[in-house]
HTML snippet that shows the backbone in 3Dmol.js (N, CA, C, O; Angstrom):
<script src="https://3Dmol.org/build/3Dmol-min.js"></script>
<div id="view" style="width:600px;height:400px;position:relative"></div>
<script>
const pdb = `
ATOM      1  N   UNK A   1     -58.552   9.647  38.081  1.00  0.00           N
ATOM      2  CA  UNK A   1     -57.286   9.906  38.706  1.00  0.00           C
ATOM      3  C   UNK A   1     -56.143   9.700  37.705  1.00  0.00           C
ATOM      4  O   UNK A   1     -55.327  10.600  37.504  1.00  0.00           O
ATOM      5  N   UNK A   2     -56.081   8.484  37.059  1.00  0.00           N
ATOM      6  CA  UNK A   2     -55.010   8.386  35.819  1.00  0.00           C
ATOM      7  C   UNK A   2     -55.106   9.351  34.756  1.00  0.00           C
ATOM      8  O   UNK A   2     -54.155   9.893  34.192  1.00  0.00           O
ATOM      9  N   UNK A   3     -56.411   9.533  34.516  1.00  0.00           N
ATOM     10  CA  UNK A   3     -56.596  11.258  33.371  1.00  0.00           C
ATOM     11  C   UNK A   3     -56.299  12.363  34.005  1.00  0.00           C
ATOM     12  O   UNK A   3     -55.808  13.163  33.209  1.00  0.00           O
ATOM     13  N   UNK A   4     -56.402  12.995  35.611  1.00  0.00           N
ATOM     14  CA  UNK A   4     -55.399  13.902  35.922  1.00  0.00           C
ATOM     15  C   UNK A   4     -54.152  13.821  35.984  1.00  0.00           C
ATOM     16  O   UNK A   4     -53.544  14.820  35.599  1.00  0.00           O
ATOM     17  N   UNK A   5     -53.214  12.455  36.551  1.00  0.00           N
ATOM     18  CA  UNK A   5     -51.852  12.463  36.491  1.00  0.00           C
ATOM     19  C   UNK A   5     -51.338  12.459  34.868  1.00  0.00           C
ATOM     20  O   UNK A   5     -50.394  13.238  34.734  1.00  0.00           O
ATOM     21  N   UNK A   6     -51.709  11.799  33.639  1.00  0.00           N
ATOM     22  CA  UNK A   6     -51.102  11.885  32.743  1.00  0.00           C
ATOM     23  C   UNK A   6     -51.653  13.097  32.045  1.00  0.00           C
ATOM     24  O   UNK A   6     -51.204  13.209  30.904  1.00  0.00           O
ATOM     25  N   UNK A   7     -52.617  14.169  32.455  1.00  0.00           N
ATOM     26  CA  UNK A   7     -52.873  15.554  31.804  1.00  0.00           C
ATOM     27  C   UNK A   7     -51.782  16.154  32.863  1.00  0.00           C
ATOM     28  O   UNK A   7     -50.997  16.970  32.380  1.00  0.00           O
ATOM     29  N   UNK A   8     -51.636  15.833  34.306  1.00  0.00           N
ATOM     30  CA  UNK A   8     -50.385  16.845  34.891  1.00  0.00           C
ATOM     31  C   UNK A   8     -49.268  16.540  34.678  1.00  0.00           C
ATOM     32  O   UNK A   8     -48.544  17.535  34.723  1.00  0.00           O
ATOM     33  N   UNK A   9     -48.494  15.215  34.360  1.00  0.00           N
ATOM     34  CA  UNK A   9     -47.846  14.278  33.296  1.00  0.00           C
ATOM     35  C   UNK A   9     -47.161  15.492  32.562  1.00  0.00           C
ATOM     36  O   UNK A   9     -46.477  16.378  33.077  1.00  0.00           O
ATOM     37  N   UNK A  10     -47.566  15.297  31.002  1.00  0.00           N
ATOM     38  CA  UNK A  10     -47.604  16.005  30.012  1.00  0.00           C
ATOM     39  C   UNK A  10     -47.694  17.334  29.978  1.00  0.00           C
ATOM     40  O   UNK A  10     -47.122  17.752  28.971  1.00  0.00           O
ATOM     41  N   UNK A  11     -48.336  18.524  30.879  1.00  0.00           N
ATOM     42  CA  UNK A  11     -48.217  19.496  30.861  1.00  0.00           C
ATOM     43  C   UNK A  11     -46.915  20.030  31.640  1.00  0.00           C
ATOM     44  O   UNK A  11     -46.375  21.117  31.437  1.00  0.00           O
ATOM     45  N   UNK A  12     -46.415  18.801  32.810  1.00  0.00           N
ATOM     46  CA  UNK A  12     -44.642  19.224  33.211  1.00  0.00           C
ATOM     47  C   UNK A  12     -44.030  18.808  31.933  1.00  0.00           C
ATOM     48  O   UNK A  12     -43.059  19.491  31.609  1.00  0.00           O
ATOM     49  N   UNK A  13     -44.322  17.959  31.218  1.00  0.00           N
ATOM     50  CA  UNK A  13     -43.102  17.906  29.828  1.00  0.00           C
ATOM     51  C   UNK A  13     -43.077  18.698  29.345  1.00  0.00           C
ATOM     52  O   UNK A  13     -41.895  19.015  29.215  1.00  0.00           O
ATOM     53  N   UNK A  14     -44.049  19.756  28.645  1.00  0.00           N
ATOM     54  CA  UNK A  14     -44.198  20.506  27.879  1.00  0.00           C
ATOM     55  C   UNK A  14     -43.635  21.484  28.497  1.00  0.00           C
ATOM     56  O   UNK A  14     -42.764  21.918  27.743  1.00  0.00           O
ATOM     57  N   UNK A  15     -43.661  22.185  29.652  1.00  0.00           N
ATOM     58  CA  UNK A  15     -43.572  23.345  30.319  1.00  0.00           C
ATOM     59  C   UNK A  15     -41.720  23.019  30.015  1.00  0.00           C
ATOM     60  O   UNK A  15     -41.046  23.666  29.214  1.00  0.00           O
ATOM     61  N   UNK A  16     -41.179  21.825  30.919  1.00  0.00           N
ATOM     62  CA  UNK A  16     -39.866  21.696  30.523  1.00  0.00           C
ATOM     63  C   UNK A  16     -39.118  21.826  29.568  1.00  0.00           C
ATOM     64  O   UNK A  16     -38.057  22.439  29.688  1.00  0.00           O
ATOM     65  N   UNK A  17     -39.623  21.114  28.078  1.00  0.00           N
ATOM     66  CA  UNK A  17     -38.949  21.420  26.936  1.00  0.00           C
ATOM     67  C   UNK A  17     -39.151  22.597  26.762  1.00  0.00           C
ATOM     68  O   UNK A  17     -38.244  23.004  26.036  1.00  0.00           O
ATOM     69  N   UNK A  18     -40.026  23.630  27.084  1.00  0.00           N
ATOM     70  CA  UNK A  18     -40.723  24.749  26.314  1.00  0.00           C
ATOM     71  C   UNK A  18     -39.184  25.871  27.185  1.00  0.00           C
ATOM     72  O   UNK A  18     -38.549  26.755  26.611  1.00  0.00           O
ATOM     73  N   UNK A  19     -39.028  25.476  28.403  1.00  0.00           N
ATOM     74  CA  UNK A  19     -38.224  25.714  28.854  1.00  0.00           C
ATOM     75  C   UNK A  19     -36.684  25.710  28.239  1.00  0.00           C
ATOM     76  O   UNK A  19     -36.129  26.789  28.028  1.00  0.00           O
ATOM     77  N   UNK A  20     -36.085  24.582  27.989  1.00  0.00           N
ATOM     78  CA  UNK A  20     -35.306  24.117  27.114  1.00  0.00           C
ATOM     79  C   UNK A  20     -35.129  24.827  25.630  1.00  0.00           C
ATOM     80  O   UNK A  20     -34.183  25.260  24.973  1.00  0.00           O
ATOM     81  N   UNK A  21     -35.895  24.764  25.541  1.00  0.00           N
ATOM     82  CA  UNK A  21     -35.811  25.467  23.583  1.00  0.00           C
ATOM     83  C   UNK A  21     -35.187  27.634  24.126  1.00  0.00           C
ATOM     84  O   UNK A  21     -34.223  28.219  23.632  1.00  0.00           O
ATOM     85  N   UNK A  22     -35.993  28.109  25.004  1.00  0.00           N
ATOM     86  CA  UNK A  22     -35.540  29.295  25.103  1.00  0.00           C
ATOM     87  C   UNK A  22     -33.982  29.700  25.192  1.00  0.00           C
ATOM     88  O   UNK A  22     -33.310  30.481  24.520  1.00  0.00           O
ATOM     89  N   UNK A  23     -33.595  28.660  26.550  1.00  0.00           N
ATOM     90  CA  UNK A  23     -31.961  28.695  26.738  1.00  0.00           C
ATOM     91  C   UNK A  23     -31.409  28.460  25.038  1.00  0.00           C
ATOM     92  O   UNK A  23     -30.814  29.352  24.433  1.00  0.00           O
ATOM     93  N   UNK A  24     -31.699  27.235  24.488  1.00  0.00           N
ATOM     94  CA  UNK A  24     -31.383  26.898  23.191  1.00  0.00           C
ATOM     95  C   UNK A  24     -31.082  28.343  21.962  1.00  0.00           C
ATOM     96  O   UNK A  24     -30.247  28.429  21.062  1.00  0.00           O
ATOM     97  N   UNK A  25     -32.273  29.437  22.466  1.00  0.00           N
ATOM     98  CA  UNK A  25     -32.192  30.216  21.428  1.00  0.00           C
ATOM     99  C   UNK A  25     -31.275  31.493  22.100  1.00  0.00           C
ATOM    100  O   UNK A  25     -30.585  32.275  21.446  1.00  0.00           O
ATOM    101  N   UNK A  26     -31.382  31.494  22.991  1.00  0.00           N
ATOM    102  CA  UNK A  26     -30.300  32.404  23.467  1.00  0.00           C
ATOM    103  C   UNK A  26     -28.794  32.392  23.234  1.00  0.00           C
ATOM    104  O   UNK A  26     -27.994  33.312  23.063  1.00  0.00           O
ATOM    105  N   UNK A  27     -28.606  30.635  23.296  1.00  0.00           N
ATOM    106  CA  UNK A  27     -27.479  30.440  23.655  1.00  0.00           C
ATOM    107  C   UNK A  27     -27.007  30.596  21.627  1.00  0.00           C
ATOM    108  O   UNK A  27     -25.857  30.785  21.231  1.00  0.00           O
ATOM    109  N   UNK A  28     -27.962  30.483  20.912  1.00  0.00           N
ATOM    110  CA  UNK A  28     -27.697  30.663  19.294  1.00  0.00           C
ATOM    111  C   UNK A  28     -27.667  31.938  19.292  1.00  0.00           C
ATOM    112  O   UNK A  28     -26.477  31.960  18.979  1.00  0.00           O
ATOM    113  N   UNK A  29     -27.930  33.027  19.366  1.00  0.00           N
ATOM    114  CA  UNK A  29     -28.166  34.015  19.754  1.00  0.00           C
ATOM    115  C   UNK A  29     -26.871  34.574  19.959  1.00  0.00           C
ATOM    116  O   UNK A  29     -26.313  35.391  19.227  1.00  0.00           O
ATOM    117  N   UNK A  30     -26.295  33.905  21.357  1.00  0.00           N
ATOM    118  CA  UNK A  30     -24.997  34.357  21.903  1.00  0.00           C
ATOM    119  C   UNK A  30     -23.959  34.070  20.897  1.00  0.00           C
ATOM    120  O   UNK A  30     -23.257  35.003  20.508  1.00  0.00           O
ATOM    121  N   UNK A  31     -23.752  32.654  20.344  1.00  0.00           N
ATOM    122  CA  UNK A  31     -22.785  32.293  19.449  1.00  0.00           C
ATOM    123  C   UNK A  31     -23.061  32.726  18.013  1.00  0.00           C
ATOM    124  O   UNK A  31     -22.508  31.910  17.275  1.00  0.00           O
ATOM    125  N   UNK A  32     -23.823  33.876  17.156  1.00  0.00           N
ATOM    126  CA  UNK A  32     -24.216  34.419  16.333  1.00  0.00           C
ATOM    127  C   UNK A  32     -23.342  35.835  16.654  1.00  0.00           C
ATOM    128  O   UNK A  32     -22.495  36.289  15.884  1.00  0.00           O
ATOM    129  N   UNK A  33     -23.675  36.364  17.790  1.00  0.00           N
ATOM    130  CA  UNK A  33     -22.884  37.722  17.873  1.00  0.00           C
ATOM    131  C   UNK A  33     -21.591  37.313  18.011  1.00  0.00           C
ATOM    132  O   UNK A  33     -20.771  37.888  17.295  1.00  0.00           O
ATOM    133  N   UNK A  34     -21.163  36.371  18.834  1.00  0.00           N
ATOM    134  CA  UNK A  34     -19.605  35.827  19.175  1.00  0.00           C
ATOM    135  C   UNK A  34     -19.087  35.669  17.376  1.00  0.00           C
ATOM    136  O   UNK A  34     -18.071  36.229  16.965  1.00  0.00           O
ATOM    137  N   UNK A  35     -19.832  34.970  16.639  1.00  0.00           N
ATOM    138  CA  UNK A  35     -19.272  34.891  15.266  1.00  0.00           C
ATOM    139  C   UNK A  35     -19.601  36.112  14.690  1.00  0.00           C
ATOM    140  O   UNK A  35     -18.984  36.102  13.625  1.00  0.00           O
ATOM    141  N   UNK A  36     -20.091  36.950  14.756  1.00  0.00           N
ATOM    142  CA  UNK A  36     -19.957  38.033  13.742  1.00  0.00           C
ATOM    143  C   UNK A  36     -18.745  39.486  14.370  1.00  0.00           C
ATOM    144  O   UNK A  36     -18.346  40.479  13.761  1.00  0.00           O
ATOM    145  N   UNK A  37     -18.458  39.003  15.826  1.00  0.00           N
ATOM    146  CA  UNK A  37     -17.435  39.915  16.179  1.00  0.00           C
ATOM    147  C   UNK A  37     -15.802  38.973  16.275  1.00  0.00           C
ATOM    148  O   UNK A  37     -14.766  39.628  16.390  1.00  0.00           O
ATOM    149  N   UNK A  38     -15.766  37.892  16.231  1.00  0.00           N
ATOM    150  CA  UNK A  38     -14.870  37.304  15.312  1.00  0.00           C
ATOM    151  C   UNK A  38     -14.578  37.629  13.950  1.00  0.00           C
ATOM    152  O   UNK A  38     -13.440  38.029  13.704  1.00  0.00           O
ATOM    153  N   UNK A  39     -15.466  37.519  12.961  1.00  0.00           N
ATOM    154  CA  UNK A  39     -15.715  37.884  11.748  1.00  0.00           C
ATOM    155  C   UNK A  39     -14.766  39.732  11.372  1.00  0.00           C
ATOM    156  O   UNK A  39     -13.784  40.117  10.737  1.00  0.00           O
ATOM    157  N   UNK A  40     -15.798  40.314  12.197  1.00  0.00           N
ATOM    158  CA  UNK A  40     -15.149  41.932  12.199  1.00  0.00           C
ATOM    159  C   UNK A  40     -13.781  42.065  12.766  1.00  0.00           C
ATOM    160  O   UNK A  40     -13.087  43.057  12.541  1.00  0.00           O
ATOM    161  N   UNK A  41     -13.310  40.858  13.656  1.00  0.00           N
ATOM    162  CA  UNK A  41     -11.943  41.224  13.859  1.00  0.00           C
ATOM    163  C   UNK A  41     -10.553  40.671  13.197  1.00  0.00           C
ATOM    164  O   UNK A  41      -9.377  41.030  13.138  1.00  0.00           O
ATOM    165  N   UNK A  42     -11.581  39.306  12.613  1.00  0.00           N
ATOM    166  CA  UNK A  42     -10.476  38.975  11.633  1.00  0.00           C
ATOM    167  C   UNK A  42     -10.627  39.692  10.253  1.00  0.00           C
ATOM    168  O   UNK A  42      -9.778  39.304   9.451  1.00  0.00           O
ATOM    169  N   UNK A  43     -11.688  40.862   9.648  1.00  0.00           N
ATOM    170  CA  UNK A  43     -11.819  41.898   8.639  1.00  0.00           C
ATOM    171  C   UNK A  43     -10.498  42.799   9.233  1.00  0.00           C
ATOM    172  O   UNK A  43      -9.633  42.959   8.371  1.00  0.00           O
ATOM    173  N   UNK A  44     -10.207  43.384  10.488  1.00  0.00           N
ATOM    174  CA  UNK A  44      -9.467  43.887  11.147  1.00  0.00           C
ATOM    175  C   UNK A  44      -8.028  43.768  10.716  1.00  0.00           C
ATOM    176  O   UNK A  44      -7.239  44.593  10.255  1.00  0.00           O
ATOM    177  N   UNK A  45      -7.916  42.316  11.045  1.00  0.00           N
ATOM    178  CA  UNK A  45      -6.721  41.792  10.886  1.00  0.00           C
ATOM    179  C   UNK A  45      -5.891  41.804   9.541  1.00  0.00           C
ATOM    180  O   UNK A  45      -4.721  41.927   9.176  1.00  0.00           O
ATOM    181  N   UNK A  46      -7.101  41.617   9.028  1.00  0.00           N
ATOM    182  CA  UNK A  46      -6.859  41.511   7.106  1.00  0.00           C
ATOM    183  C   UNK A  46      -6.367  42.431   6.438  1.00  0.00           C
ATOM    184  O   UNK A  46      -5.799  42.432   5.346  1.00  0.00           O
ATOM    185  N   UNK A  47      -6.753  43.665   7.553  1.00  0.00           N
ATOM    186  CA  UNK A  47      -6.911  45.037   6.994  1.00  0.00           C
ATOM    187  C   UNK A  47      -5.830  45.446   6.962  1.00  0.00           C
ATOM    188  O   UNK A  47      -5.273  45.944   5.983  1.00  0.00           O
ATOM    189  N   UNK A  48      -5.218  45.224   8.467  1.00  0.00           N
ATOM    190  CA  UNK A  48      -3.537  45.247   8.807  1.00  0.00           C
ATOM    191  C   UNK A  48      -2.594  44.640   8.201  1.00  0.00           C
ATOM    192  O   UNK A  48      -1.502  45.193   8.068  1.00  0.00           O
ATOM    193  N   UNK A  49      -2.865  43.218   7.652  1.00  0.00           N
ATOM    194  CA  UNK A  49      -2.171  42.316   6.647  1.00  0.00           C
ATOM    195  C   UNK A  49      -1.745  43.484   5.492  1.00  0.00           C
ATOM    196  O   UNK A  49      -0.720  44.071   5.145  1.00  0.00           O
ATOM    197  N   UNK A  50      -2.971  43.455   5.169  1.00  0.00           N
ATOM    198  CA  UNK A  50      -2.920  44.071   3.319  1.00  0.00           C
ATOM    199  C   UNK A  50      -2.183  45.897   3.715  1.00  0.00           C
ATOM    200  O   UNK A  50      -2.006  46.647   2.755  1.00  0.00           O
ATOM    201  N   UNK A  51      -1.883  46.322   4.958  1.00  0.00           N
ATOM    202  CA  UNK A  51      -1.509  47.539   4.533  1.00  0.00           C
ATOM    203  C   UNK A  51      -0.162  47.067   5.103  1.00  0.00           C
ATOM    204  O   UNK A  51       0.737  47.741   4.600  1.00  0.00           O
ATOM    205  N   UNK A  52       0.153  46.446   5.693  1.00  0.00           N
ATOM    206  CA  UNK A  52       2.099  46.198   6.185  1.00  0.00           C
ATOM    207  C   UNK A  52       2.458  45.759   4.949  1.00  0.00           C
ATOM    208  O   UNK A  52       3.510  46.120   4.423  1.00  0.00           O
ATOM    209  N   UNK A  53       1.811  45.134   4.518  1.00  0.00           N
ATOM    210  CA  UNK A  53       1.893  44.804   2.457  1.00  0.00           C
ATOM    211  C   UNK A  53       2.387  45.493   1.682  1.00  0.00           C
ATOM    212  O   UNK A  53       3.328  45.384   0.895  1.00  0.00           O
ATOM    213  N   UNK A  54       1.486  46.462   2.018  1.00  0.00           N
ATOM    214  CA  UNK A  54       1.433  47.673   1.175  1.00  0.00           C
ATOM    215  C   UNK A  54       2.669  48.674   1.553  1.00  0.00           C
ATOM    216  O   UNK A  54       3.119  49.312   0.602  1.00  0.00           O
ATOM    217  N   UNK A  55       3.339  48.909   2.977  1.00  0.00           N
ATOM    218  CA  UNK A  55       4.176  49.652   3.386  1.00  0.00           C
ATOM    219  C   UNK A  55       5.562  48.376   2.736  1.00  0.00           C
ATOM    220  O   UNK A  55       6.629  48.804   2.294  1.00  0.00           O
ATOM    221  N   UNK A  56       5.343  47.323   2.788  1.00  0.00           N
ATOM    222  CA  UNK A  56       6.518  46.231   2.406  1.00  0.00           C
ATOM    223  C   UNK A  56       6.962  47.016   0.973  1.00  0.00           C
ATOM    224  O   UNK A  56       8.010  47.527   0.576  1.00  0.00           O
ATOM    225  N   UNK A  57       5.485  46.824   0.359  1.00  0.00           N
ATOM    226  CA  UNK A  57       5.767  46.832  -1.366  1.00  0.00           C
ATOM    227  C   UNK A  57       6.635  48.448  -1.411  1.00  0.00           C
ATOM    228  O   UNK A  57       7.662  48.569  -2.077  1.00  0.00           O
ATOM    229  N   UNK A  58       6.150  49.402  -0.750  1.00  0.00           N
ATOM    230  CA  UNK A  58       6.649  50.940  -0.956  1.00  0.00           C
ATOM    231  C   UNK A  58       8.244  51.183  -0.059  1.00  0.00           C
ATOM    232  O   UNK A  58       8.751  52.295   0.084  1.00  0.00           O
ATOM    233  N   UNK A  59       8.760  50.075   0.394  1.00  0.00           N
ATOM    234  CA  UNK A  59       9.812  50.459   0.847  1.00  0.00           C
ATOM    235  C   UNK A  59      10.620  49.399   0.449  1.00  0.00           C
ATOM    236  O   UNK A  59      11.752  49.200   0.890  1.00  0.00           O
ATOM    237  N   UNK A  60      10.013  48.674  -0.433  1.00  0.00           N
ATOM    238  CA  UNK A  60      11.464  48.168  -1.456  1.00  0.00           C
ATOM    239  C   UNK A  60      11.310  48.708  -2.697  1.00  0.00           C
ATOM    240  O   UNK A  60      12.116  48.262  -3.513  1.00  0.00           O
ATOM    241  N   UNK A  61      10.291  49.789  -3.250  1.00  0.00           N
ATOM    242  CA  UNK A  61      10.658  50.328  -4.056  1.00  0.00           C
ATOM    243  C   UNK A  61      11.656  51.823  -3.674  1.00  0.00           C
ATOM    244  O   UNK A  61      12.371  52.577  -4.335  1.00  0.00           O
ATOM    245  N   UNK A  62      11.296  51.739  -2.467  1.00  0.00           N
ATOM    246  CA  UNK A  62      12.769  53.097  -2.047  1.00  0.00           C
ATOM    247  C   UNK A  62      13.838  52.645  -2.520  1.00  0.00           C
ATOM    248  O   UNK A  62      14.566  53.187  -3.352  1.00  0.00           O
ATOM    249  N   UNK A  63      14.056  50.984  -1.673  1.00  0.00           N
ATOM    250  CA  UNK A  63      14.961  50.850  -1.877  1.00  0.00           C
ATOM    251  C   UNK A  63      15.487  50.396  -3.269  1.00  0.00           C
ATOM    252  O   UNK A  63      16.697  50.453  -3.485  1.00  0.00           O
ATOM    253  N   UNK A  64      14.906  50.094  -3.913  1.00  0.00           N
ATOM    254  CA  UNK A  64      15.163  49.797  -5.427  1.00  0.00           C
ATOM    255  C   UNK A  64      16.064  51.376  -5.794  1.00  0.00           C
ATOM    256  O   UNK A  64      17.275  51.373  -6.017  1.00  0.00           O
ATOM    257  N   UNK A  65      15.013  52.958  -5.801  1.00  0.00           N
ATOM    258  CA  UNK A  65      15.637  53.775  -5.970  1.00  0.00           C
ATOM    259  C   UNK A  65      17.089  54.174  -5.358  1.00  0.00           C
ATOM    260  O   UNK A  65      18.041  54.593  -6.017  1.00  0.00           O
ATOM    261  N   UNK A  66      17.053  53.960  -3.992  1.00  0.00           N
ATOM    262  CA  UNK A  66      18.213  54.295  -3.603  1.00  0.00           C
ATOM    263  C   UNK A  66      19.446  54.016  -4.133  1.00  0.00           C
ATOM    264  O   UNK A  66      20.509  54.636  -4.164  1.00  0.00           O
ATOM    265  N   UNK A  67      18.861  52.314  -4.791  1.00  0.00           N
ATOM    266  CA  UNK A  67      20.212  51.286  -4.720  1.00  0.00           C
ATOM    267  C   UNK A  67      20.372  52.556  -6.081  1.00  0.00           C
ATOM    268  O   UNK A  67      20.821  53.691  -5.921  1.00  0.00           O
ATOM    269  N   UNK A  68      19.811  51.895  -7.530  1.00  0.00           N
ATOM    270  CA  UNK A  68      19.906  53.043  -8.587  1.00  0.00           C
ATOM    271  C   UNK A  68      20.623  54.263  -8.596  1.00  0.00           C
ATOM    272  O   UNK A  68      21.540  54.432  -9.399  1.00  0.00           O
ATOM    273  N   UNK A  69      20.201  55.364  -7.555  1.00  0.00           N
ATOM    274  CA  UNK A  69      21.017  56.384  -7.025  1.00  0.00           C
ATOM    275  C   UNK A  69      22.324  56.057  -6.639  1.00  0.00           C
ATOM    276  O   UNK A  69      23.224  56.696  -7.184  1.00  0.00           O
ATOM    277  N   UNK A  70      22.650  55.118  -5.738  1.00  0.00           N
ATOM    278  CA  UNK A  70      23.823  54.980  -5.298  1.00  0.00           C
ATOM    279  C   UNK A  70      24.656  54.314  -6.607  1.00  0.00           C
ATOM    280  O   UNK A  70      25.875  54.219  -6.461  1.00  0.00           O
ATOM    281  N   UNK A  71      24.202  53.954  -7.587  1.00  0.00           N
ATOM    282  CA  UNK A  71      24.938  53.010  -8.642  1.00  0.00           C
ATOM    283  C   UNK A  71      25.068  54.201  -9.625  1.00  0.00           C
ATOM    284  O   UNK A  71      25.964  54.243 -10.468  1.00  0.00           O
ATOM    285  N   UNK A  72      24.088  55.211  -9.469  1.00  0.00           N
ATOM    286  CA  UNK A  72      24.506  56.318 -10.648  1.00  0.00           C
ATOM    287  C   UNK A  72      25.752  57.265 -10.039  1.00  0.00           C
ATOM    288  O   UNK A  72      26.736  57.660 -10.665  1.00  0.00           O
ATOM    289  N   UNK A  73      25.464  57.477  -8.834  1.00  0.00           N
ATOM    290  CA  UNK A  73      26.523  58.374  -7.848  1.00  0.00           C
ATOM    291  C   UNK A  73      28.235  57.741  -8.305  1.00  0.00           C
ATOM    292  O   UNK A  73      29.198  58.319  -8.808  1.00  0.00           O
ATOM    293  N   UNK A  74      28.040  56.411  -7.884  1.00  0.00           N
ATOM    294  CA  UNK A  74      29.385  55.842  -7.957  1.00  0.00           C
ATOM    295  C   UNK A  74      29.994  55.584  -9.737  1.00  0.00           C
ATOM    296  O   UNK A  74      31.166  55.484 -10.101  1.00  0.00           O
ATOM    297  N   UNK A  75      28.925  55.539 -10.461  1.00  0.00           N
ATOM    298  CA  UNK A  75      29.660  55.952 -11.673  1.00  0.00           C
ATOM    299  C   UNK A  75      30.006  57.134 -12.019  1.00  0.00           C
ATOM    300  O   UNK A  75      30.567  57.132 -13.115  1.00  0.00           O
ATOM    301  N   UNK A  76      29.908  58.146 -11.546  1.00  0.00           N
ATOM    302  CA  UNK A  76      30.027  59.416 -12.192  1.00  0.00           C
ATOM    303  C   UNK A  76      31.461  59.907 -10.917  1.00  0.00           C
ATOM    304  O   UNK A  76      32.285  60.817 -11.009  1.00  0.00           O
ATOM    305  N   UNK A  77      31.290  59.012  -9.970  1.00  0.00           N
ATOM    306  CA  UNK A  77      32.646  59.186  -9.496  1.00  0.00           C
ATOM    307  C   UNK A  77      34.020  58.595 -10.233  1.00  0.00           C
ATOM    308  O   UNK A  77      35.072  59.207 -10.417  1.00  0.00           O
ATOM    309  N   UNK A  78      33.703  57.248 -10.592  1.00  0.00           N
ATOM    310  CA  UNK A  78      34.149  56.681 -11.102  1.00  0.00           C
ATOM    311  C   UNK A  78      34.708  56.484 -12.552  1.00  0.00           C
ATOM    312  O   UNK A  78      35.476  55.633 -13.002  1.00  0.00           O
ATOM    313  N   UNK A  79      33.835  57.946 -13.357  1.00  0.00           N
ATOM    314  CA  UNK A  79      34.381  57.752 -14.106  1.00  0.00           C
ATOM    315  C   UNK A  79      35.437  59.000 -14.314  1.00  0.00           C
ATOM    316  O   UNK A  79      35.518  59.849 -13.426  1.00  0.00           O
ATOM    317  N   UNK A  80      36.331  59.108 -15.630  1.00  0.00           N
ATOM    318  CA  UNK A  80      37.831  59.760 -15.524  1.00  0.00           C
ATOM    319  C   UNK A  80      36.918  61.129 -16.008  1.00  0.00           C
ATOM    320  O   UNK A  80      36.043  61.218 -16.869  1.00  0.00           O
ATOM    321  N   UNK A  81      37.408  61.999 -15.227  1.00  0.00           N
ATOM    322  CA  UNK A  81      37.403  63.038 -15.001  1.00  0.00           C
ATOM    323  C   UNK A  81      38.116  64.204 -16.624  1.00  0.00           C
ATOM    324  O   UNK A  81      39.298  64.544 -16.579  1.00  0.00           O
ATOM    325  N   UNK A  82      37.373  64.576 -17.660  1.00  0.00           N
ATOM    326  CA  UNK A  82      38.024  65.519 -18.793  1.00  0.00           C
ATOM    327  C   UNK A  82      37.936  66.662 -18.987  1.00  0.00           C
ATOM    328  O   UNK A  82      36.967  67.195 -19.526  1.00  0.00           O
ATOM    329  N   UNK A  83      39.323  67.458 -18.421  1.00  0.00           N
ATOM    330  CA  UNK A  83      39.114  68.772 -18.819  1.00  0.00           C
ATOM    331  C   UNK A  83      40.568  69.472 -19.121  1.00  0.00           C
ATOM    332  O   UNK A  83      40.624  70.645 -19.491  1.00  0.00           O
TER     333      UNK A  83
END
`;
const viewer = $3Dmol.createViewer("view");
viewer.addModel(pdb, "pdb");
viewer.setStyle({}, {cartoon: {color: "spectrum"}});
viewer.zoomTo();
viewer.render();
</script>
């Protein structure tokens, strides 16, 4: 009688942990895809960083030209007129 209860004992432990470990791998599983679509959205983000960057860097070189233009404009107004 004590060699059936501790063989039926031990085979509910086992069945339980065996139980236990599956949720365990799922739930790694779940937080593996959760981090790799984090991952792709902060690639996303980066992506957007580096091109508002990139539109930053190209519209102060307009404005660099403009200013230039406007500084060549106003000298040639500015200067005396020979004829």
């Amino acid at each position: 009688m004590r060699k059936t209860l501790a063989i039926a004992l031990m085979l509910t432990a086992f069945l339980g942990l065996a139980a236990c470990d599956k949720k365990s791998e799922d739930k790694a599983q779940d937080a593996n895809q959760h981090a790799e679509q984090a991952q792709q959205k902060l690639n996303e983000a980066q992506d957007k960083v580096n091109e508002a960057a990139k539109e930053t860097v190209d519209a102060a070189k307009d404005q660099v030209e403009s200013s230039k233009a406007a500084v060549e404009e106003a000298a040639k107004e500015a200067a005396p007129k020979t004829n």
